[in-house]
C-alpha positions as CSV (number, residue, x, y, z in Angstrom):
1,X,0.0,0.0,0.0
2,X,1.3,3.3,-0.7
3,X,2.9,5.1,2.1
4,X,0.6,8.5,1.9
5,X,-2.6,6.4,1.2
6,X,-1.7,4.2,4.8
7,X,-1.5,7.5,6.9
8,X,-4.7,9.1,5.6
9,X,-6.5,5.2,5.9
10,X,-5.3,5.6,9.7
11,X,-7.2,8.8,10.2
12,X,-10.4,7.3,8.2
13,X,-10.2,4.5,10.8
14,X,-10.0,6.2,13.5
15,X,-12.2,9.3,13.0
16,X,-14.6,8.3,15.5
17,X,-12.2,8.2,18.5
18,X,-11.2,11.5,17.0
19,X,-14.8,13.0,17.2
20,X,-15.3,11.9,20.8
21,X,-11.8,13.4,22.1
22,X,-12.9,16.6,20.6
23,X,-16.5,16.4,22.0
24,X,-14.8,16.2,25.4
25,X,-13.2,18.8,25.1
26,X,-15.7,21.1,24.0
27,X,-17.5,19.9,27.0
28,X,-14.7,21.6,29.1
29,X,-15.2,24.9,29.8
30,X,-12.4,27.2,28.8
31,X,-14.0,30.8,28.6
32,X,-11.9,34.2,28.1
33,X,-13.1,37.0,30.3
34,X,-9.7,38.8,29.2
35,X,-8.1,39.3,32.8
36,X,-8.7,35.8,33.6
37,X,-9.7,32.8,31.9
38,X,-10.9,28.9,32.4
39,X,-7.9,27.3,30.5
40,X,-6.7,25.3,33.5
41,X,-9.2,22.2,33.4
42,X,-8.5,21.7,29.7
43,X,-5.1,22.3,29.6
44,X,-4.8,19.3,32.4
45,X,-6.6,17.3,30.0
46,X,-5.0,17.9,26.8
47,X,-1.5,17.1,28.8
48,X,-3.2,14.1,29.9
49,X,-4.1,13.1,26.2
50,X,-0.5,14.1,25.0
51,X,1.0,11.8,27.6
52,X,-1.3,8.8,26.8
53,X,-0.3,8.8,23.5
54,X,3.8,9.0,24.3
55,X,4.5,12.7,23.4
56,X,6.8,14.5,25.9
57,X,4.4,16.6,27.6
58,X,5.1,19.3,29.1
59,X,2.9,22.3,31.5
60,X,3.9,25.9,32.0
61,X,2.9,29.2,32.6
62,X,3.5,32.0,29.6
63,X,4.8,34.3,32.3
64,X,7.6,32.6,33.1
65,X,9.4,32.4,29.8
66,X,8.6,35.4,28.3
67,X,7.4,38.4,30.8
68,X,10.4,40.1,29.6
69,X,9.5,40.2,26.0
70,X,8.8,43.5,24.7
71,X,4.8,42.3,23.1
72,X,4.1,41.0,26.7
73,X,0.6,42.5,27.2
74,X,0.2,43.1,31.2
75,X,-3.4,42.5,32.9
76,X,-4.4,38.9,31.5
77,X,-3.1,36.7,34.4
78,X,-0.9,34.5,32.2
79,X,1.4,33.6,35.3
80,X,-1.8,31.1,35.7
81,X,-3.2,30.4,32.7
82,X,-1.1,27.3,31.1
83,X,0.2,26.5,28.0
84,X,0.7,22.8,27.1
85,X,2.6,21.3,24.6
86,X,3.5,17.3,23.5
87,X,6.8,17.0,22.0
88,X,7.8,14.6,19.6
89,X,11.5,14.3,18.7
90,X,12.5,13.5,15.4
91,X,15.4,11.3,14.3
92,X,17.8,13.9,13.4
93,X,18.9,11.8,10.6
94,X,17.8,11.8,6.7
95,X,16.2,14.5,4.8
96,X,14.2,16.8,5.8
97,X,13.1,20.7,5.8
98,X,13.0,21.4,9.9
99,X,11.3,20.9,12.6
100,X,7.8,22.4,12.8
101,X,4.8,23.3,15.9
102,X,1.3,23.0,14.9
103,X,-1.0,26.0,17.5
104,X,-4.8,25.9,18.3
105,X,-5.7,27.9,21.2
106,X,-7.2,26.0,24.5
107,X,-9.5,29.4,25.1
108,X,-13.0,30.2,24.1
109,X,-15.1,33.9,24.1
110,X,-17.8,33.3,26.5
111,X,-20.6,30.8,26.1
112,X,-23.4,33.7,25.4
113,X,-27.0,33.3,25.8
114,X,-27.8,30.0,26.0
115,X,-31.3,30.8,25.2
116,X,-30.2,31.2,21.2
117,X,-28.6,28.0,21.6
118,X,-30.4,24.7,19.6
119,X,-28.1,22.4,21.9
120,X,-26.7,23.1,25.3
121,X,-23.2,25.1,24.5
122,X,-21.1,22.8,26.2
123,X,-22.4,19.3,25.1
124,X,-20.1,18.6,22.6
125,X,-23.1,16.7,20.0
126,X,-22.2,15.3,17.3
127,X,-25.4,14.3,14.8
128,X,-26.0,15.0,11.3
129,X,-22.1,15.3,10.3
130,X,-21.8,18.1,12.4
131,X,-20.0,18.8,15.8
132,X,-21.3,21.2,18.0
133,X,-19.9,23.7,21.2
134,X,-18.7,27.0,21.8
135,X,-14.6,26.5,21.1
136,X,-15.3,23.3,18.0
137,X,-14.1,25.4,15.6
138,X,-12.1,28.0,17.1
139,X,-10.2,26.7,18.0
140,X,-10.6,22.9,19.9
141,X,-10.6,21.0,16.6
142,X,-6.8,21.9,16.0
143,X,-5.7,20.3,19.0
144,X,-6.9,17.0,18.5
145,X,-6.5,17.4,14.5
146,X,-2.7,18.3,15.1
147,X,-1.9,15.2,17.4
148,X,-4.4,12.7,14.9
149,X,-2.4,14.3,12.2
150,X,1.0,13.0,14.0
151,X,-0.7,9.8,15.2
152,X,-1.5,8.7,11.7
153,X,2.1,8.7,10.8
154,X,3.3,7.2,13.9
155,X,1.2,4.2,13.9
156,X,1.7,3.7,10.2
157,X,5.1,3.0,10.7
158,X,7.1,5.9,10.4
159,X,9.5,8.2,12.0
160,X,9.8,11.4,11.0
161,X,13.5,12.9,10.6
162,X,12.7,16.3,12.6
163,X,10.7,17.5,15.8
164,X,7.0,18.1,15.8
165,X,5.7,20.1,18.5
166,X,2.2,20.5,19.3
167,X,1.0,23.1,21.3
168,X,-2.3,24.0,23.1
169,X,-2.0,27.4,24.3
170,X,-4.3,29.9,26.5
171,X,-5.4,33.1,25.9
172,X,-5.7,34.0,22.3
173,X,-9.5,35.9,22.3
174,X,-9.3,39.4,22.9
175,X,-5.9,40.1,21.7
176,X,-4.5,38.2,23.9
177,X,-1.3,36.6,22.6
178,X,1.4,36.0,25.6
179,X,0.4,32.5,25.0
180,X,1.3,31.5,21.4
181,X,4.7,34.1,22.1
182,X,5.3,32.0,24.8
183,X,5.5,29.0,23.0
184,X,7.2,30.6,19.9
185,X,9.9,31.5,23.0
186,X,10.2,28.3,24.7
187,X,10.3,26.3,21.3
188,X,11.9,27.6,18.6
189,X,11.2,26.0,15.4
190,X,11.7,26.2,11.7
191,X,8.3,26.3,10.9
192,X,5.2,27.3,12.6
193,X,1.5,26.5,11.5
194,X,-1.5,28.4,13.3
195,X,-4.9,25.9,12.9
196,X,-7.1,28.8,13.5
197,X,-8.4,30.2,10.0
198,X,-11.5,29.3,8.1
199,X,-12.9,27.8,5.2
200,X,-9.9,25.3,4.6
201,X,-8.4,28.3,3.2
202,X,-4.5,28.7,3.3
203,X,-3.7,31.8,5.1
204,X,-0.2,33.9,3.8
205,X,-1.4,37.2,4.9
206,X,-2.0,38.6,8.9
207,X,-4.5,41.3,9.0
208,X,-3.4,44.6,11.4
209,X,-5.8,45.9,13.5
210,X,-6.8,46.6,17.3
211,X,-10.0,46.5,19.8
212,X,-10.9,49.9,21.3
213,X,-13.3,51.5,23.4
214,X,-14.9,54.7,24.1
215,X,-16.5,55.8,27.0
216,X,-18.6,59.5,27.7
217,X,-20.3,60.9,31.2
218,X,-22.7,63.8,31.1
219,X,-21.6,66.8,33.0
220,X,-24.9,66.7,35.3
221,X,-27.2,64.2,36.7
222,X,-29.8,62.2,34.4
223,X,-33.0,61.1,34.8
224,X,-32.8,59.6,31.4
225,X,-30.0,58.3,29.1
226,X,-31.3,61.2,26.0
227,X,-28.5,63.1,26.6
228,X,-26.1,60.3,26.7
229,X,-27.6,58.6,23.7
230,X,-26.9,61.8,21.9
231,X,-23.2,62.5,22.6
232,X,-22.5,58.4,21.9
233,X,-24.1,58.8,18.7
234,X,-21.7,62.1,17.6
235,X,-18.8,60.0,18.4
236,X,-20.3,57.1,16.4
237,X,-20.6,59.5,13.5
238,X,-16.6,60.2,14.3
239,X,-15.7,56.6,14.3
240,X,-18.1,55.4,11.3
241,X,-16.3,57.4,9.0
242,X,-12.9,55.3,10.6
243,X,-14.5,52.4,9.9
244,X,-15.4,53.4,6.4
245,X,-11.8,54.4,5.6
246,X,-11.1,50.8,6.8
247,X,-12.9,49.1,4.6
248,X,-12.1,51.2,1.4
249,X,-8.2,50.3,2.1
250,X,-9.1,46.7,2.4
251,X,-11.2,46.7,-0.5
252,X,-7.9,47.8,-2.4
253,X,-5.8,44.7,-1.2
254,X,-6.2,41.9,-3.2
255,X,-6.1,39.4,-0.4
256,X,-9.4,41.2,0.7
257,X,-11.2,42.8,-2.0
258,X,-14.5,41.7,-2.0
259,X,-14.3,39.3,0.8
260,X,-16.4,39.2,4.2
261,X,-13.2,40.1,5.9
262,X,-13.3,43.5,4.1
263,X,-17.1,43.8,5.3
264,X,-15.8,43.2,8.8
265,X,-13.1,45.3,9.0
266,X,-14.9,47.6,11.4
267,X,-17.6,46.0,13.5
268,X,-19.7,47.9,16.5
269,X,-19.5,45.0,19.5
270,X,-20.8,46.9,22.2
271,X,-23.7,50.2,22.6
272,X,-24.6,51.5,25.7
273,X,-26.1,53.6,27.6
274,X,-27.4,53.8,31.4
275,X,-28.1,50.0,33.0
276,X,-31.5,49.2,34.4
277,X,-32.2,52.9,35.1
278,X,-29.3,53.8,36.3
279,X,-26.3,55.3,35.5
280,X,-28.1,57.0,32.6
281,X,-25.0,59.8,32.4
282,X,-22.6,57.2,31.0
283,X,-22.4,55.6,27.6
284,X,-19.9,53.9,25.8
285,X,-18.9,51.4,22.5
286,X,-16.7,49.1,21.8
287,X,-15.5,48.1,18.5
288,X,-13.0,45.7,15.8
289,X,-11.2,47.6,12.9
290,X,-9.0,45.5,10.7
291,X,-6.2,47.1,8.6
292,X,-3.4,46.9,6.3
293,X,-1.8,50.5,7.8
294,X,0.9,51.1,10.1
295,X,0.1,51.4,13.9
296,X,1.7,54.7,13.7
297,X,-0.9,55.9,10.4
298,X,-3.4,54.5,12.3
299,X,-3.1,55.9,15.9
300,X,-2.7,59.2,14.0
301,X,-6.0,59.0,13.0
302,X,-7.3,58.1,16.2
303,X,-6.0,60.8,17.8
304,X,-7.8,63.2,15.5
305,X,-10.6,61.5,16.0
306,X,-10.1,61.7,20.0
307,X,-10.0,65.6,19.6
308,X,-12.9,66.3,17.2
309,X,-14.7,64.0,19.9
310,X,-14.0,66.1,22.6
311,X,-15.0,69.6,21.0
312,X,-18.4,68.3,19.9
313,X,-19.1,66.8,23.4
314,X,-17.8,69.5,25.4
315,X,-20.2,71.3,23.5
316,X,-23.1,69.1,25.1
317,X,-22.1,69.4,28.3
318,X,-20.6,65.9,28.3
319,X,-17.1,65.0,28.8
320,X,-15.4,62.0,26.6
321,X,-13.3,59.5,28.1
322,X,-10.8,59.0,24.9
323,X,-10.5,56.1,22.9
324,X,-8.9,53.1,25.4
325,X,-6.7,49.9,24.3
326,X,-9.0,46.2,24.8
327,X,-6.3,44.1,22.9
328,X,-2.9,45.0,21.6
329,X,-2.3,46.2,18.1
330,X,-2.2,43.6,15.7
331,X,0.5,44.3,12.9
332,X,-0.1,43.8,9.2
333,X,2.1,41.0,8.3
334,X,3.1,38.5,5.4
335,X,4.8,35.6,3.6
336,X,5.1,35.4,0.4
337,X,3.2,33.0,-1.6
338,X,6.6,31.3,-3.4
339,X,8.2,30.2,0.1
340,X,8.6,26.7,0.3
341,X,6.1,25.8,3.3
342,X,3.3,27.8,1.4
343,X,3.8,25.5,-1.8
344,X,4.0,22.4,0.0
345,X,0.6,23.0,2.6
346,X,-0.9,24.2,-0.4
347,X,-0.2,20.8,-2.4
348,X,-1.5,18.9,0.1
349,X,-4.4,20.7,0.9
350,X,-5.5,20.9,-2.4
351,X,-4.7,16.4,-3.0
352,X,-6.9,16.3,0.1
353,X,-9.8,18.4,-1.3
354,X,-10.0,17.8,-4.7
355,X,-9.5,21.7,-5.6
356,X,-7.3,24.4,-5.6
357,X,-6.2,25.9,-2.6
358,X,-7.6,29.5,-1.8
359,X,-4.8,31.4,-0.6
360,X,-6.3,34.3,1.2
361,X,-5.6,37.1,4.1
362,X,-6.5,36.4,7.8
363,X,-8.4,38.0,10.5
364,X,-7.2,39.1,13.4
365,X,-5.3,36.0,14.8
366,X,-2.3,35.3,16.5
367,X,-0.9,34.3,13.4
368,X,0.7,37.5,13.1
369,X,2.4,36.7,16.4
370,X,4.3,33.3,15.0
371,X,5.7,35.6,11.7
372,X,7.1,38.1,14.5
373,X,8.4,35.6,17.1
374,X,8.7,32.6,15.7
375,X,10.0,32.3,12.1
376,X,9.3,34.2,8.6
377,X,8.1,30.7,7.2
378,X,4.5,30.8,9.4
379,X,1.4,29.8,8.0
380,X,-2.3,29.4,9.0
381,X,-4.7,27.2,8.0
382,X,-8.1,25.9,9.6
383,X,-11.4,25.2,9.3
384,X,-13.5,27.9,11.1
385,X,-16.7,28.8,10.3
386,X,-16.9,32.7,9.7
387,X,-17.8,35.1,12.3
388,X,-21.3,36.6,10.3
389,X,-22.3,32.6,9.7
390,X,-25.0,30.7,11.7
391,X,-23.1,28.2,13.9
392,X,-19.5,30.1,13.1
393,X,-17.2,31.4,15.4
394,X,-18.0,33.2,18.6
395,X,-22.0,32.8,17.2
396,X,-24.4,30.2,18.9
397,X,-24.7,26.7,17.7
398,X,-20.8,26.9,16.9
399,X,-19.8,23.9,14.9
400,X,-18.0,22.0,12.7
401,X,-18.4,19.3,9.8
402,X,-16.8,16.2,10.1
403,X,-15.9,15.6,6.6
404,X,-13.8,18.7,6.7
405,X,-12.2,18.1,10.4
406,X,-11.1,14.4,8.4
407,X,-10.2,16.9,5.8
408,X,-7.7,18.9,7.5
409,X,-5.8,16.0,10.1
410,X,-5.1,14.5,6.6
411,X,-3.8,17.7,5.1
412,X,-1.6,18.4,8.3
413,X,-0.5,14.5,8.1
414,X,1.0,14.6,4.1
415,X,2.5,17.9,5.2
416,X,4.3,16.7,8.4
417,X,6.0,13.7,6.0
418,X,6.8,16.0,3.1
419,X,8.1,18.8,5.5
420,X,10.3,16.8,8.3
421,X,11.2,14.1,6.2
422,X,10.7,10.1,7.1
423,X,12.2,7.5,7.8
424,X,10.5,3.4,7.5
425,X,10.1,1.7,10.7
């Protein structure tokens, strides 16, 4: 039998055991709330599943091996949110292009309301070719896709000439990021593959771009949120036009153009004003830009922005709070399309799906954190659904197919031979 068509036969045989790891740990909660987060209990597991099947696995805290690195964002507890990895060590000997770590992030945004739910956001269910739960696609699947994908070869024989690492790291919604720097820090590699992209796209480009917020308090006392309402919207009317500008530069980039992530590159994720009757003097948004600009061309703007806000509010009697950081800035980053790890995932991907491989820009991701700290020859790759999409990421009824989780262990598999070179039991 031919050696490829062995290793993707393994993962066909076994998809069922892969479904139900994945199940489990979408039954695990692992929620962000930004200064803190849930990762523990499923990091213990995934260590747990990386030591059953005979990786070297190993627990740590991001904190500890890279506090001192100048992208270390303060105020999101990562001195006890864990990373995990499994290492496999390669041969050393033969052919081969380096070693390589495959990412997925062990963190989830928060479950929501469960009342727009069609199954309980923790079950894991699996029915109709479908897995379901809030972190399936983004970004649990990659963890147990990335060690099926090294299983596959391992069991069919085969040692592979160079180091595979997986990691399972914490704290990648909101901008996080001291997780997947950590592990970039701890393990160097050659290569570095981030499983959290969608649409079994292949991902050369990293999007730029930031979270913000604004906040605003009237100058007197309220009995209703009017006056509020009306200063939030003026700075709405400030920050729309940002967003438009956003969207009109993406729409010029060919690796957005026309795409959903060019009709996402601003987004409104939070409106308020007064709670319950109360507080009715304060209001304040939140919101998502995506770019391909500098961070110095676009805090430029933002401080205009800042100061034509605070001359129309002061005119209403209300005084604006500025425009605050939620995540760091995400740079704009690249690889080019001819480097040899985009030609060889894109081969495979493509023999796997029976198409050509759509080679296409990110969104905001920590992808852009493995180019920076890891190594120029980063890629991403996944299978997430997209953010606007019933059941995509962050939206109730998350899930995934399992004809295109198959899909991408396989792809991952043919890459790992083809990249680290083999060697015949």
């Amino acid at each position: 039998m031919e050696l490829k068509q062995k290793v993707m036969n393994f993962v066909d045989e076994n998809q069922e055991q892969m479904f139900e790891m994945l199940s489990k740990l979408v039954q695990i909660n692992s929620e962000n709330f930004v200064s803190h987060g849930n990762e523990k209990e499923c990091a213990l597991a995934v260590q747990k599943i990386y030591e059953d099947f005979d990786l070297i696995a190993e627990y740590y805290y991001p904190d500890a091996v890279m506090k001192d690195n100048s992208d270390y964002l303060a105020g999101r507890s990562t001195d006890v949110r864990p990373n995990v990895a499994g290492v496999y060590k390669g041969t050393g000997k033969g052919e081969g292009k380096g070693s390589v770590m495959i990412a997925a992030h062990l963190d989830t945004v928060e479950l929501g309301d469960e009342e727009l739910w069609t199954v309980p956001p923790l079950s894991g269910v699996i029915k109709d070719d479908r897995i379901y739960g809030r972190g399936v696609g983004d970004n649990k699947y990659g963890i147990v896709a990335a060690l099926y994908a090294l299983e596959a070869i391992r069991k069919s024989g085969i040692e592979l000439n160079r180091d595979v690492i997986l990691s399972a790291y914490c704290d990648e919604e909101f901008g996080g990021g001291n997780g997947s720097i950590a592990s970039c820090v701890k393990y160097p590699c050659d290569a570095y593959i981030s499983l959290d992209s969608p649409y079994g796209e292949l991902m050369v480009v990293s999007v730029g771009g930031q979270a913000l917020k604004t906040s605003l308090k009237t100058r007197d006392t309220q009995d209703s949120a009017a006056l509020a309402i009306d200063g939030l919207n003026a700075v709405k009317e400030e920050i729309d036009k940002f967003g438009q500008r956003r969207r009109d530069e993406l729409g010029e980039n060919p690796y957005y153009a026309g795409t959903q992530m060019q009709e996402s590159a601003y987004r409104i994720s939070d409106y308020f004003c007064g709670k319950a009757g109360t507080d009715l003097s304060k209001g304040g948004m939140n919101f998502v830009f995506y770019t391909d600009k500098t961070k110095d061309e676009i805090y430029e703007e933002l401080n205009a922005i800042e100061k034509t806000c605070t001359e129309k509010l002061d005119k209403m009697d209300i005084d604006f709070g500025g425009i605050e950081l939620v995540s760091r800035y995400f740079d704009y980053m690249t690889i080019d399309e001819d480097e040899d790890i985009v030609q060889m995932m894109s081969k495979n991907i493509e023999e796997i799906q029976g198409k050509p491989t759509v080679i296409a820009g990110a969104c905001l991701s920590d992808y852009f954190l493995y180019l920076k700290h890891g190594s120029p020859k980063s890629i991403s790759y996944g299978i997430i659904g997209d953010f606007k999409e019933y059941g995509g990421a962050h939206q109730p009824d998350e899930f995934i197919t399992c004809k295109d989780f198959v899909d991408v262990t396989k792809a991952v598999s043919l890459f790992l031979l083809e990249w680290c070179g083999y060697t015949i039991k």
